[in-house]
N, C-alpha and C positions, 0 to 999 in steps of 0.2 A: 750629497744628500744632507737637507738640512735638517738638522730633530725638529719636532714637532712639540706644541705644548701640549701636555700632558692629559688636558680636559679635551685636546683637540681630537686627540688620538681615544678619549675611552668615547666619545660624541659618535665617531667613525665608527668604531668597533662596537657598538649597539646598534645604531642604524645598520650595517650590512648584518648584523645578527637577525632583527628585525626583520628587514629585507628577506634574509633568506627565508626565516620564518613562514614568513607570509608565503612567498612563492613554494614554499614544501605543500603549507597545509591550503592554497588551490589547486595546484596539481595533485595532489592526492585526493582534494574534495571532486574533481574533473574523471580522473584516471579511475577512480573505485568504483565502480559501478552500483545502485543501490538491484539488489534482486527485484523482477515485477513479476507481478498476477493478475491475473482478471478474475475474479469476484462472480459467481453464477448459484444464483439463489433461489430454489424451488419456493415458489409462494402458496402453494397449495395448501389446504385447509389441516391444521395440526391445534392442537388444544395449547392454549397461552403459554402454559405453565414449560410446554414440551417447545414451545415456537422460541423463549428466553432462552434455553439451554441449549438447544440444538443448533440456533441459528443467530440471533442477536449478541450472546453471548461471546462466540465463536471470531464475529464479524468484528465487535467492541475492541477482540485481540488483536485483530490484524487492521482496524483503524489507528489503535494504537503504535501499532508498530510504524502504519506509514506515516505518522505525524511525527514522528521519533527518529524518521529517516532512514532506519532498519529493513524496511521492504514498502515496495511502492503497488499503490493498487492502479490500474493502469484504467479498469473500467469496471461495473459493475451491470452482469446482466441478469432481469429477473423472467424468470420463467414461469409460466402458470398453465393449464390445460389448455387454452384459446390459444394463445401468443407469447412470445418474447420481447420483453425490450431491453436496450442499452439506456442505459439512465443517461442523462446529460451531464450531471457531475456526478460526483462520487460524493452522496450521502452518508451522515454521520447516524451512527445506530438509532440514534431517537427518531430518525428519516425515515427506518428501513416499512413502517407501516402495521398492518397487522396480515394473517393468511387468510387465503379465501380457497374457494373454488375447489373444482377436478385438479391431480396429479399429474404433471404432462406425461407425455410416454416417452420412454425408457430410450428408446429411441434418439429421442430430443437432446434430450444431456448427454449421451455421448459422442453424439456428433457435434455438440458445442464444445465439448472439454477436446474434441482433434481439432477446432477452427483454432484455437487458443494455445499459445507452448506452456504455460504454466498456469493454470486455473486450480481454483477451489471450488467445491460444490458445497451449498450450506443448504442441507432441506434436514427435516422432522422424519424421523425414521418408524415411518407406518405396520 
C-alpha cells in the first residue's frame, strides 16, 4: 500500500464526511414522519372580534406550523348549516373569509372528526 498525499487523503476524508452527511440528514428527512391533520372549520355566524380568536388565530398557529414543517395540514373542511366543503388547497389565514349563516348540527362535526384520524375543529363557541 502506497501513502497517499496528504491533501489527497483530507479531499477523501471531507467528501465521504459530506457524503455521509447528506445521506444521514435524507433518510432522516424520509424516515421522520411530519404528524398530519385535517383542519374542519365551523363557519357559522360568530361576531369578528370572537371569529379572530377563536378560529383565525388558532388556524394562523398551525399554518405556521406546517410551513415550518412541524405538522402538516393534509385538508381543510369548512362547514356551515347548508353544506360542507373540502377546500382545493389549503388556504393561508387571510383566505379563511368571514362567518355567516345557521350552525351545522352537532351531528355534522362529529361524524367528520370519525371520517378523519386526526382533525381539529376550529368554530366560535356560542
Amino acid at each position: 500500500m502506497t501513502p497517499q498525499h496528504p491533501t489527497k487523503r483530507l479531499l477523501s476524508t471531507l467528501g465521504m464526511g459530506w457524503l455521509a452527511f447528506g445521506g444521514l440528514g435524507l433518510g432522516l428527512r424520509y424516515a421522520v414522519q411530519v404528524p398530519e391533520v385535517t383542519v374542519i372549520i365551523d363557519q357559522s355566524y360568530c361576531p369578528p372580534a370572537q371569529w379572530q380568536t377563536a378560529v383565525v388565530q388558532p388556524y394562523s398557529d398551525l399554518y405556521a406550523k406546517s410551513q415550518s414543517n412541524q405538522r402538516q395540514i393534509t385538508q381543510v373542511v369548512v362547514v356551515t348549516g347548508i353544506d360542507q366543503t373540502t377546500l382545493a388547497t389549503i388556504p393561508t389565514p387571510d383566505e379563511l373569509g368571514q362567518p355567516f349563516g345557521q350552525a351545522p348540527n352537532p351531528e355534522t362535526l362529529t361524524q367528520l372528526q370519525q371520517q378523519f384520524s386526526d382533525t381539529v375543529v376550529l368554530k366560535c363557541q356560542s
